[in-house]
C-alpha positions in Angstrom: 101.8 237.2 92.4 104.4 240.2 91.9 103.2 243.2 90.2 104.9 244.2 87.0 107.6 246.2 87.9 108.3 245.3 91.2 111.3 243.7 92.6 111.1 241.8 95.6 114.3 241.6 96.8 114.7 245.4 96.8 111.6 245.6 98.8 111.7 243.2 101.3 109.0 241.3 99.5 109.5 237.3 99.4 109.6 236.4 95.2 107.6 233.5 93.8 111.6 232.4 93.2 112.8 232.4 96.9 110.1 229.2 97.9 110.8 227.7 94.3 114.5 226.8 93.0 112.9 224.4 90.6 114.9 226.1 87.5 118.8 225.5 89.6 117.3 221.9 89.7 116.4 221.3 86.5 118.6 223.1 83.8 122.2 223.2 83.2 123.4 226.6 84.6 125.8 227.8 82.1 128.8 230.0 83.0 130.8 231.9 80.6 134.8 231.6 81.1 135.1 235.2 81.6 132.5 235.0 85.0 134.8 232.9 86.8 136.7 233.8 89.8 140.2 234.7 88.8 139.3 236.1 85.1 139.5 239.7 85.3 136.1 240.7 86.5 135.1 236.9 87.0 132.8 236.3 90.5 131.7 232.8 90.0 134.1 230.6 92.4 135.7 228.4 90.2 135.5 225.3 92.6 131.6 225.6 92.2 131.9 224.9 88.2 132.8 222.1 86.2 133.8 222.2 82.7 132.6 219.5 79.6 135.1 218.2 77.1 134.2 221.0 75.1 135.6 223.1 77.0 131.9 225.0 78.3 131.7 226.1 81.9 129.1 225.1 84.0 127.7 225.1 87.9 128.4 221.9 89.5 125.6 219.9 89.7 123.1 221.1 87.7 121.9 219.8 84.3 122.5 216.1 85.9 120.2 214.0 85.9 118.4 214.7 89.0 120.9 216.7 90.7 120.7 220.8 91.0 123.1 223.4 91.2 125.7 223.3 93.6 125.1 227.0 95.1 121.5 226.2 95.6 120.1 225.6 99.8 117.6 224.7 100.8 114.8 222.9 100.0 112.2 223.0 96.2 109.3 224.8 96.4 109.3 225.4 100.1 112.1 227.8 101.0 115.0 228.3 98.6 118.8 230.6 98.8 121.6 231.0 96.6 124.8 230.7 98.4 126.7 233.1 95.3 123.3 235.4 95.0 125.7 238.2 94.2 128.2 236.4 92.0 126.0 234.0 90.4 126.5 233.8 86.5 124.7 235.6 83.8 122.4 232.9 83.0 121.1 233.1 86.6 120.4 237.0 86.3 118.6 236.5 83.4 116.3 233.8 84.1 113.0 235.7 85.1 110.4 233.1 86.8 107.0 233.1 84.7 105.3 236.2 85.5 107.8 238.6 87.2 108.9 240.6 84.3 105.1 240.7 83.2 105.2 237.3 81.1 105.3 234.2 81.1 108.2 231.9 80.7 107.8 228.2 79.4 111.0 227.2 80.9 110.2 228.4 84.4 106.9 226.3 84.3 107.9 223.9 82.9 111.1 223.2 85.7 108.2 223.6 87.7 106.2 220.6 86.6 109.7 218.2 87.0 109.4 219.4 90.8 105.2 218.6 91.1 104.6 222.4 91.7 102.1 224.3 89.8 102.6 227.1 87.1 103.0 230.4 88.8 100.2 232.8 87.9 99.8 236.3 87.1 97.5 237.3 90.0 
């Protein structure tokens, strides 16, 4: 897998993440008011989020039972894209798939396991 340290999409190297997408079709992708399009500084596009009775943002699609996010193309575990890469929400940024920051992460595995693909591996 990656070594620590090194980010792929800077270097031309395909991630782990890229042939995966298992997490934008498993979890609900939160989105804070303030990312989205027409907020000042907002880049999500609004008509890609839907909003509970609580009034929390989120991307269309995912979190639904069987259903992923709306942004996401292509097809699990073979060859993924996000169509907002570069306005996706915070949540996105900060979800690091097991291994790529130099640990693991439950959650990325176990999205993983809901799609039949293996835990990704430090080597």
């Amino acid at each position: 897998m990656l070594k620590t340290g090194s980010d792929p999409l800077s270097t031309g190297t395909k991630s782990p993440c890229q042939r995966c997408g298992a997490c934008c079709a498993t979890f609900r992708v939160p989105v804070a008011s303030a990312e989205i399009e027409g907020m000042p500084g907002g880049t999500v596009p609004r008509c890609d989020t839907d909003t509970l009775k609580n009034g929390r943002h989120f991307m269309r699609g995912s979190g639904t039972n069987g259903g992923r996010c709306v942004a996401l193309e292509g097809q699990i575990g073979r060859n993924v894209s996000c169509r907002i890469y570069d306005r996706r929400p915070k949540g996105c940024r900060n979800f690091a798939g097991s291994w790529e920051p130099g640990q693991n992460n439950d959650l990325c595995n176990r999205a993983r396991s809901v799609h039949s693909l293996t835990p990704l591996s430090q080597f």
